[in-house]
BALOBA-1460 file (C-alpha; in Angstrom, 3 decimals):
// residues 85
<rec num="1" residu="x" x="-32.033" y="12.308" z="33.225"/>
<rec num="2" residu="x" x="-29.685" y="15.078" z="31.515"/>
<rec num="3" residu="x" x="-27.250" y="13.110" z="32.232"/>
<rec num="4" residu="x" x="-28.485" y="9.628" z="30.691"/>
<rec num="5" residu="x" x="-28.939" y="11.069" z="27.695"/>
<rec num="6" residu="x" x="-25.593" y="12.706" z="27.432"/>
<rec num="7" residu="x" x="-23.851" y="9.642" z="28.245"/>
<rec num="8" residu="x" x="-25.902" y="7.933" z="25.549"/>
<rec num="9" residu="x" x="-25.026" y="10.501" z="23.121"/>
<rec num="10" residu="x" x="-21.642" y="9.786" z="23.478"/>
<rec num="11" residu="x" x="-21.305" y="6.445" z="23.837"/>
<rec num="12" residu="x" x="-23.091" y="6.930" z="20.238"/>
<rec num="13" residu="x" x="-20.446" y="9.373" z="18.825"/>
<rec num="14" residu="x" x="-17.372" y="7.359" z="20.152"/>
<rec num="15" residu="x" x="-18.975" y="4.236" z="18.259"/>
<rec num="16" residu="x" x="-20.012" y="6.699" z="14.973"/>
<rec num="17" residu="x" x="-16.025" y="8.116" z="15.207"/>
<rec num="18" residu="x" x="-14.531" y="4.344" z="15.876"/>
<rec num="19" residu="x" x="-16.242" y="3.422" z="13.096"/>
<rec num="20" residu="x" x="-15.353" y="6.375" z="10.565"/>
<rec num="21" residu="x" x="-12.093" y="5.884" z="11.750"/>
<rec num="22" residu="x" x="-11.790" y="2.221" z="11.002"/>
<rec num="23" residu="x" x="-13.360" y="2.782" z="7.350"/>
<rec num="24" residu="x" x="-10.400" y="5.331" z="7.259"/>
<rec num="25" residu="x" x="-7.858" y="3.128" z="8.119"/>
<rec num="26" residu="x" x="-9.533" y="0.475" z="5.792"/>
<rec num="27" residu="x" x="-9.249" y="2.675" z="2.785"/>
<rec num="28" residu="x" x="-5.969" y="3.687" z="3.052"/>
<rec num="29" residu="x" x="-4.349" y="0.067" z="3.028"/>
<rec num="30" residu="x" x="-6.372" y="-1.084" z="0.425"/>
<rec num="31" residu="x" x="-5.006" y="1.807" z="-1.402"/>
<rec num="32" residu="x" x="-1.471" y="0.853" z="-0.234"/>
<rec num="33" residu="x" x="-2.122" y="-2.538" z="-1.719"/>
<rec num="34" residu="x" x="-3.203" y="-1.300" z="-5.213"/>
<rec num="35" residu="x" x="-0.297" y="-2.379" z="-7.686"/>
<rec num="36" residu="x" x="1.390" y="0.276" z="-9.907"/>
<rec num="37" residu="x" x="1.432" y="0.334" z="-13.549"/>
<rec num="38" residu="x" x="4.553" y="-0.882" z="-14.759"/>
<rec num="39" residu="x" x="6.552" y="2.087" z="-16.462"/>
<rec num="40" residu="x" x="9.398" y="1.517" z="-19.379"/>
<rec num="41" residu="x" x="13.119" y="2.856" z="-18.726"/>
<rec num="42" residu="x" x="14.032" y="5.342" z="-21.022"/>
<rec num="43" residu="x" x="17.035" y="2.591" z="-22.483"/>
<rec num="44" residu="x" x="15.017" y="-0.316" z="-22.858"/>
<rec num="45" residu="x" x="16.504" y="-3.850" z="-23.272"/>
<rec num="46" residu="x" x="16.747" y="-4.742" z="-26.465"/>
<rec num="47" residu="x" x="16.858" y="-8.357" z="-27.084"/>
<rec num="48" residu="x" x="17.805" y="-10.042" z="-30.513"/>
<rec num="49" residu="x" x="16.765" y="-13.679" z="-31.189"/>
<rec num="50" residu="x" x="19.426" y="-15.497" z="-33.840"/>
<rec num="51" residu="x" x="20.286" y="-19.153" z="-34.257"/>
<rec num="52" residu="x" x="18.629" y="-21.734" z="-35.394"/>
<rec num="53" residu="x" x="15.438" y="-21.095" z="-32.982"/>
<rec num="54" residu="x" x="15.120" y="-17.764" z="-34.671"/>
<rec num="55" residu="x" x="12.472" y="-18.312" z="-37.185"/>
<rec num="56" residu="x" x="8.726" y="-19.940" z="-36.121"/>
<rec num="57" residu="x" x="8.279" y="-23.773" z="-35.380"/>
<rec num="58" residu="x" x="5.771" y="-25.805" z="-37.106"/>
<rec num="59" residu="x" x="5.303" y="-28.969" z="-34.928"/>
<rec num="60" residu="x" x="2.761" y="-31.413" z="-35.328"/>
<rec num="61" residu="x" x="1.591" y="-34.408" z="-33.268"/>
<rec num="62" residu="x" x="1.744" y="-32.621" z="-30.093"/>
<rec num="63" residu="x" x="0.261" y="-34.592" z="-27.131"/>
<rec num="64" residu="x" x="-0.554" y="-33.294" z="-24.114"/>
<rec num="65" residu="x" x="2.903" y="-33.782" z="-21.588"/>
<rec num="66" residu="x" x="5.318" y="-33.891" z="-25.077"/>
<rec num="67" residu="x" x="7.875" y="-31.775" z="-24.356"/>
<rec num="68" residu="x" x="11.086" y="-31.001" z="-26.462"/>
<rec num="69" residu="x" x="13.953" y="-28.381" z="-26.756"/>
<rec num="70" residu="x" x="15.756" y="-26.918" z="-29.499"/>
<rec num="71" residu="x" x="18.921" y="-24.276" z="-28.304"/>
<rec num="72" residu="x" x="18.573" y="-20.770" z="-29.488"/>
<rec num="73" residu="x" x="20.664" y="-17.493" z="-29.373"/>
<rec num="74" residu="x" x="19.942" y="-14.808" z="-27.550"/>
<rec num="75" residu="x" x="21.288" y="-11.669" z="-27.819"/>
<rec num="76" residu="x" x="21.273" y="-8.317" z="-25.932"/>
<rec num="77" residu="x" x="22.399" y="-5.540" z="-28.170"/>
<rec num="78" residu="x" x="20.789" y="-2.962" z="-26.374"/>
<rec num="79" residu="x" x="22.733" y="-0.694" z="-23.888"/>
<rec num="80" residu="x" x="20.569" y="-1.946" z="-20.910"/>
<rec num="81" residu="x" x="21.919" y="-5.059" z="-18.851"/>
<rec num="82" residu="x" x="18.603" y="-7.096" z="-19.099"/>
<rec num="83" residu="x" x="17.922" y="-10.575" z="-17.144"/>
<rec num="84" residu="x" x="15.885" y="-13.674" z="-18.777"/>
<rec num="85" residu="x" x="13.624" y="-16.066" z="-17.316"/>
């Protein structure tokens, strides 16, 4: 009967230590997954916006799907290359 119950207390450990183990492995990729705060270069880009898009636009009678496009200069006069979307 010794025996039973040793057998039962480890079939209860392996499942306690298999689970422990899972919650482990659990926690550590959702902390791989986490995103990291973005962080500034000491240089940043420095972007200058001239031209005749330069100053604000006051449009009226926009509808829903308008669209419209007016060419503007832009500028990098910073000493970091920089890339625009």
């Amino acid at each position: 009967m010794n025996r039973l119950k040793e057998i039962i207390a480890s079939g209860r450990t392996i499942r306690y230590a298999a689970r422990l183990l899972l919650a482990g492995v659990i926690g550590l990729v959702l902390l791989g997954s986490l995103s990291v705060p973005a962080q500034a270069q000491p240089d940043p880009v420095d972007l200058e916006l001239g031209g005749e898009g330069a100053t604000g636009w006051s449009i009226s009678n926009i509808m829903p799907g308008d669209s419209g496009s007016v060419p503007v200069t832009l500028r990098n006069v910073g000493s970091e290359d920089g890339f625009v979307t």
